[in-house]
C-alpha positions in Angstrom: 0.0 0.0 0.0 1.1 3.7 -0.7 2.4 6.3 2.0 0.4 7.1 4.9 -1.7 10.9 4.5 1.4 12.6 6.7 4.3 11.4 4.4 2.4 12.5 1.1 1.8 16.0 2.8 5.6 16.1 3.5 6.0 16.5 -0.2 3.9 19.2 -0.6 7.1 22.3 -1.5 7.1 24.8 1.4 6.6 28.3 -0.2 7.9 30.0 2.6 11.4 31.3 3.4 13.0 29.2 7.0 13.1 32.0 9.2 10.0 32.9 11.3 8.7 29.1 10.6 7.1 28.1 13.6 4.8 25.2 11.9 5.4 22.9 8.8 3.9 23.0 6.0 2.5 19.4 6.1 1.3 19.8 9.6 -0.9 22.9 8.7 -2.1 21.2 6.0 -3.4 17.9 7.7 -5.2 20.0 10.5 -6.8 21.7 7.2 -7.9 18.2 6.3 -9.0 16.8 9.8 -11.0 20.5 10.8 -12.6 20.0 6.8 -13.4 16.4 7.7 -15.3 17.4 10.9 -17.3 19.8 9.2 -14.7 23.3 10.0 -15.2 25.3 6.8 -12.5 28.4 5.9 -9.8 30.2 7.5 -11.4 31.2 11.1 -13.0 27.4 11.4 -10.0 25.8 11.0 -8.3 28.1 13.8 -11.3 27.7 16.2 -10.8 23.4 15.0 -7.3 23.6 16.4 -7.8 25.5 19.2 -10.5 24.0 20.1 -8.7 20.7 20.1 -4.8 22.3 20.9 -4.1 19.8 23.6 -4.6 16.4 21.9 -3.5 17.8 18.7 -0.3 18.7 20.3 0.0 15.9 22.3 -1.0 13.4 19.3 1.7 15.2 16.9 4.6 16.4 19.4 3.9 19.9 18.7 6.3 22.5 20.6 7.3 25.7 21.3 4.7 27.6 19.3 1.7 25.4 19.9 -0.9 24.9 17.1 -1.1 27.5 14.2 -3.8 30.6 14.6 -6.6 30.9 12.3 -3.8 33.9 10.0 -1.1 31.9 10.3 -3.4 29.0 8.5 -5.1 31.5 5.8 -1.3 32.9 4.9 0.0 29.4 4.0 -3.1 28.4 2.5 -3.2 31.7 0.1 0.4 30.4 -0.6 0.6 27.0 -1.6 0.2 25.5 -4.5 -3.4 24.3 -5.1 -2.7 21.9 -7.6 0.5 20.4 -6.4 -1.4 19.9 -3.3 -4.4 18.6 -4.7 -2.5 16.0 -6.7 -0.6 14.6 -3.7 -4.2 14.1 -1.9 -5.6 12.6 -5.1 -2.5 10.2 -4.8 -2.8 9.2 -1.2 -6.4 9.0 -1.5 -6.3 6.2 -5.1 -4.0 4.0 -2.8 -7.1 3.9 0.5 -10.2 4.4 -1.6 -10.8 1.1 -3.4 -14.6 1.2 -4.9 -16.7 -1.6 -6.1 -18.8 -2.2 -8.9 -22.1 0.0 -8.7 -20.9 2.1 -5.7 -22.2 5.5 -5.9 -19.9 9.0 -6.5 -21.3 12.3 -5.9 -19.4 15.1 -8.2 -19.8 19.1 -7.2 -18.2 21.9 -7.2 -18.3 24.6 -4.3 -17.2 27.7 -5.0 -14.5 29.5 -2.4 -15.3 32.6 -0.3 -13.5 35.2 -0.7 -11.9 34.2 -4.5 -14.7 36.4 -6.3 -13.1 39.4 -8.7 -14.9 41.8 -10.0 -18.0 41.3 -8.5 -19.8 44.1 -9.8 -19.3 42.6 -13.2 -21.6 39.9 -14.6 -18.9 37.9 -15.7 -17.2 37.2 -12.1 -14.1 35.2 -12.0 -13.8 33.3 -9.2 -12.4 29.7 -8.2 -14.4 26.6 -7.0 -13.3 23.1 -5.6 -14.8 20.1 -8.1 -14.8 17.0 -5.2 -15.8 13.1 -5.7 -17.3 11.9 -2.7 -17.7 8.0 -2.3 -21.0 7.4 -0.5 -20.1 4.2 1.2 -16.6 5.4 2.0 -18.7 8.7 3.2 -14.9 10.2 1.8 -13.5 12.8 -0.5 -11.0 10.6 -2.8 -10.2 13.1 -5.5 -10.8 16.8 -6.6 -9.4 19.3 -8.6 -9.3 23.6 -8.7 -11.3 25.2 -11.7 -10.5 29.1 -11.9 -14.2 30.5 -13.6 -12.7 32.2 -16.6 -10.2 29.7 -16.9 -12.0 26.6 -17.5 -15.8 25.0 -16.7 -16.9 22.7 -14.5 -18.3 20.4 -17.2 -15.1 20.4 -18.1 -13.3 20.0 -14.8 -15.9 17.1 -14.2 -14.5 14.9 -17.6 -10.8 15.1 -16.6 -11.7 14.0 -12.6 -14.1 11.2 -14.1 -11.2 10.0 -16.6 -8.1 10.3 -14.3 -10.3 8.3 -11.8 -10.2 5.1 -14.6 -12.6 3.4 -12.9 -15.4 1.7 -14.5 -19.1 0.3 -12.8 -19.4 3.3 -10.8 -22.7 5.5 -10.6 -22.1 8.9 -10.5 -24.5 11.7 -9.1 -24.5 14.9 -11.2 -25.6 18.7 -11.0 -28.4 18.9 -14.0 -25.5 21.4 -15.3 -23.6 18.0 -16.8 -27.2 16.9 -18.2 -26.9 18.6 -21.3 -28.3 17.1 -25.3 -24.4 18.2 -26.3 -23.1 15.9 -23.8 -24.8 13.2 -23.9 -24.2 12.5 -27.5 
């Protein structure tokens, strides 16, 4: 089986310059994951997640000195690591844990991020959303992928997850956006 979730975060390039690290990068980034999978949701949720849990998270990871990361320090890293390469390493560790069978069910969204939204006076907003497969039985996330408004769509963005997945026998769940006469020809 592949690495555990920790030793694929390690991966993940730190951004930032040594001095005036007080947390690592792969550290911030699992608490990210662990306050999104108890239902936290944006930069101040995941700081109330850690500090509402600060003593057995730094008792279950041998934090020191600094203690667990405030609710800036976690939006700064998050505003400055890279999405995709970060994206791709949690797409990895979670092919190798996620094994479907034949007619599980897959849910496919995407939820847009608070906070990304230019121009918002114009009609034609940019702004950049999170396209997740969930695995009903697994009740987990087990891939996902960015999609920047103007840069791409989600119909798009849906294709490419569905085909990198190569997995065949599984019942998807869909937005009616993806129902389209075009696409089903």
């Amino acid at each position: 089986m592949g690495a555990n979730l920790i030793e694929q975060l390690r991966q993940v390039k730190d951004f930032r310059v040594k001095d005036g690290q007080r947390h690592p990068l792969w550290l911030v980034l699992l608490f990210v994951i662990m306050g999104t999978m108890s239902g936290y949701v944006g930069y101040r949720a995941w700081g109330d997640f850690v500090k509402r849990h600060r003593r057995i998270l730094i008792e279950m990871f041998g934090v020191q000195k600094h203690g667990v990361p405030s609710y800036s320090t976690i939006r700064r890293i998050l505003m400055g690591v890279d999405f995709d390469t970060f994206a791709a390493t949690f797409n990895q560790w979670a092919k190798n844990y996620v094994h479907l069978e034949t007619s599980d069910w897959c849910g496919i969204d995407g939820k847009s991020i608070k906070g990304t939204v230019q121009d918002y006076k114009s009609e034609y907003q940019n702004f950049v959303s999170v396209v997740s497969v969930f695995s009903e039985k697994k009740g987990l996330v087990f891939s996902l992928s960015k999609l920047e408004n103007k840069e791409g769509s989600e119909i798009k963005t849906v294709q490419n997850l569905i085909a990198a997945l190569d997995i065949e026998g599984v019942v998807f769940s869909l937005d009616a956006l993806h129902y389209q006469k075009k696409l089903a020809s």
